[in-house]
C-alpha positions as a Markdown table, in Angstrom:
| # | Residue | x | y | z |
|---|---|---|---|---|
| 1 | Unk | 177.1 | 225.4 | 103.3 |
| 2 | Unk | 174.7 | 222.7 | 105.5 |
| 3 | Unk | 176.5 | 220.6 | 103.6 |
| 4 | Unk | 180.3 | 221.2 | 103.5 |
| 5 | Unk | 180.2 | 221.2 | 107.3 |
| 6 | Unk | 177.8 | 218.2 | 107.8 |
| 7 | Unk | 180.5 | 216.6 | 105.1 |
| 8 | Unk | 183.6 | 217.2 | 107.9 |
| 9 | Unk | 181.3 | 216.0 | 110.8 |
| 10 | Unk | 180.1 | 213.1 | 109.7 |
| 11 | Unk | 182.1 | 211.4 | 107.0 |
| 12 | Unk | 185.6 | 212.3 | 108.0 |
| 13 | Unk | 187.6 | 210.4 | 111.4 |
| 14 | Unk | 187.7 | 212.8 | 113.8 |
| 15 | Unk | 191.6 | 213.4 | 113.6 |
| 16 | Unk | 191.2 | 215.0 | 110.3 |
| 17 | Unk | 188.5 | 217.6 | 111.7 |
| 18 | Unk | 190.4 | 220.6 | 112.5 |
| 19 | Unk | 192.0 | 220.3 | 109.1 |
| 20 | Unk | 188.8 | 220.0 | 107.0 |
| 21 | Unk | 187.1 | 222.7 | 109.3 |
| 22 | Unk | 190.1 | 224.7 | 108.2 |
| 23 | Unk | 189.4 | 224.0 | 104.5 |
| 24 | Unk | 185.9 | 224.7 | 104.6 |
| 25 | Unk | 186.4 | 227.9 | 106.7 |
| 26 | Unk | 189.0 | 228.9 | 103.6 |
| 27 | Unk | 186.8 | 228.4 | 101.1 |
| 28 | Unk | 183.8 | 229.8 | 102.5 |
| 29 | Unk | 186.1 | 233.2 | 103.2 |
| 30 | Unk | 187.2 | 232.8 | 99.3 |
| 31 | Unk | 184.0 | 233.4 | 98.7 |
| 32 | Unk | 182.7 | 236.3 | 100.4 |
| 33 | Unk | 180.7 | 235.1 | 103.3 |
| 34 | Unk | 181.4 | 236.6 | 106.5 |
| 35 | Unk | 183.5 | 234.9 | 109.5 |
| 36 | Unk | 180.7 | 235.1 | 111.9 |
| 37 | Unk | 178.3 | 233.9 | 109.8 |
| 38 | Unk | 180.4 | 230.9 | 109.0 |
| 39 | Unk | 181.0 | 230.1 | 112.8 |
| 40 | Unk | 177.8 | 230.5 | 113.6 |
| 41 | Unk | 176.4 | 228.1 | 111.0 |
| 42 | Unk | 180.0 | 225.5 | 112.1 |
| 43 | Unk | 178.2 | 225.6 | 115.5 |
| 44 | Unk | 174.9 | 225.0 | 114.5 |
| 45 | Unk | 175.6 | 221.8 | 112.9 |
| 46 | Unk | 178.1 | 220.6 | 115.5 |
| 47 | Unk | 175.1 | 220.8 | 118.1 |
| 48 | Unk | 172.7 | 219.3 | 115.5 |
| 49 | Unk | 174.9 | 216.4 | 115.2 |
| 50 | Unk | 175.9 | 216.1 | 118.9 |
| 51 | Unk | 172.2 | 216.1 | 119.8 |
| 52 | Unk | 171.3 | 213.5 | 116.7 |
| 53 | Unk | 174.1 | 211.3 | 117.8 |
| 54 | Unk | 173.0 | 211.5 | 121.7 |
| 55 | Unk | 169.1 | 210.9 | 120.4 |
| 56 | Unk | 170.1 | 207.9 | 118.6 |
| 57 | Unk | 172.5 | 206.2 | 121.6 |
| 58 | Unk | 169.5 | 206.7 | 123.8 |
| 59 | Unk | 167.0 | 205.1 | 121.1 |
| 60 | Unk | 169.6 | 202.1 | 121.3 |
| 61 | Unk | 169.8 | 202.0 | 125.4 |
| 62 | Unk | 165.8 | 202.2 | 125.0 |
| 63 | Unk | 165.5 | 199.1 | 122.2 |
| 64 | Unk | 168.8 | 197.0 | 124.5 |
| 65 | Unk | 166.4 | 197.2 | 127.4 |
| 66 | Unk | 163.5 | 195.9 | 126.1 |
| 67 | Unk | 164.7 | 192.8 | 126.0 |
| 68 | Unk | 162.5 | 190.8 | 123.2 |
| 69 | Unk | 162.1 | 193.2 | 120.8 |
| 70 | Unk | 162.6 | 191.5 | 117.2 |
| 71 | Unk | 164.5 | 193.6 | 114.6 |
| 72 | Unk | 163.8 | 193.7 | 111.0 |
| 73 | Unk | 166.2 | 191.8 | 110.4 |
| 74 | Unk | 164.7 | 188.8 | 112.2 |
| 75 | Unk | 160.6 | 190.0 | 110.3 |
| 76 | Unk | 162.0 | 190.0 | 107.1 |
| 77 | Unk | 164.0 | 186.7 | 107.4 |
| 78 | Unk | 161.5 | 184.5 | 109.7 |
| 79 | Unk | 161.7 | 180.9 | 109.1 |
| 80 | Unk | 157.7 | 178.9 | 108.5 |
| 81 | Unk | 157.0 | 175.3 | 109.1 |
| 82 | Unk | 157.5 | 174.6 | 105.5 |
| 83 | Unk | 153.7 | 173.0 | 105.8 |
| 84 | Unk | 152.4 | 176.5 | 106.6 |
| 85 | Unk | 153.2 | 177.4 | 102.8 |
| 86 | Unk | 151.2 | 174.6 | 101.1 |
């Protein structure tokens, strides 16, 4: 069920939500669980992933302000004097 609603959230654009929530909610009523426990699941996730999303933006404002802070990017790929090989 995690997954059906973690599905809608985060790999569909946010126009098609209330549609897929609609489709999810239909199916999960098709079979046999009960309304609240499906809502109360629907906003379980959607606070999960509101809090995730907000965790990560501050991670990036955190790393932004730092200033010199070298990605992995920029480890992996790092350029030596090609005499510091021989």
């Amino acid at each position: 069920m995690h997954d059906l609603i973690d599905r809608v959230i985060l790999f569909s654009n946010p126009k098609f939500h209330l549609h897929n929530f609609c489709f999810v909610i239909k199916i999960l009523l098709e079979n046999d669980y009960p309304l609240e426990f499906i809502f109360d699941n629907i906003k379980k996730q959607l606070k999960n992933a509101i809090n995730f999303k907000k965790k990560k933006r501050d991670n990036n404002n955190i790393e932004n302000t730092e200033g010199g802070r070298e990605g992995l990017h920029d480890l992996l790929f790092q350029r030596f004097p090609k005499n510091s090989i021989d």
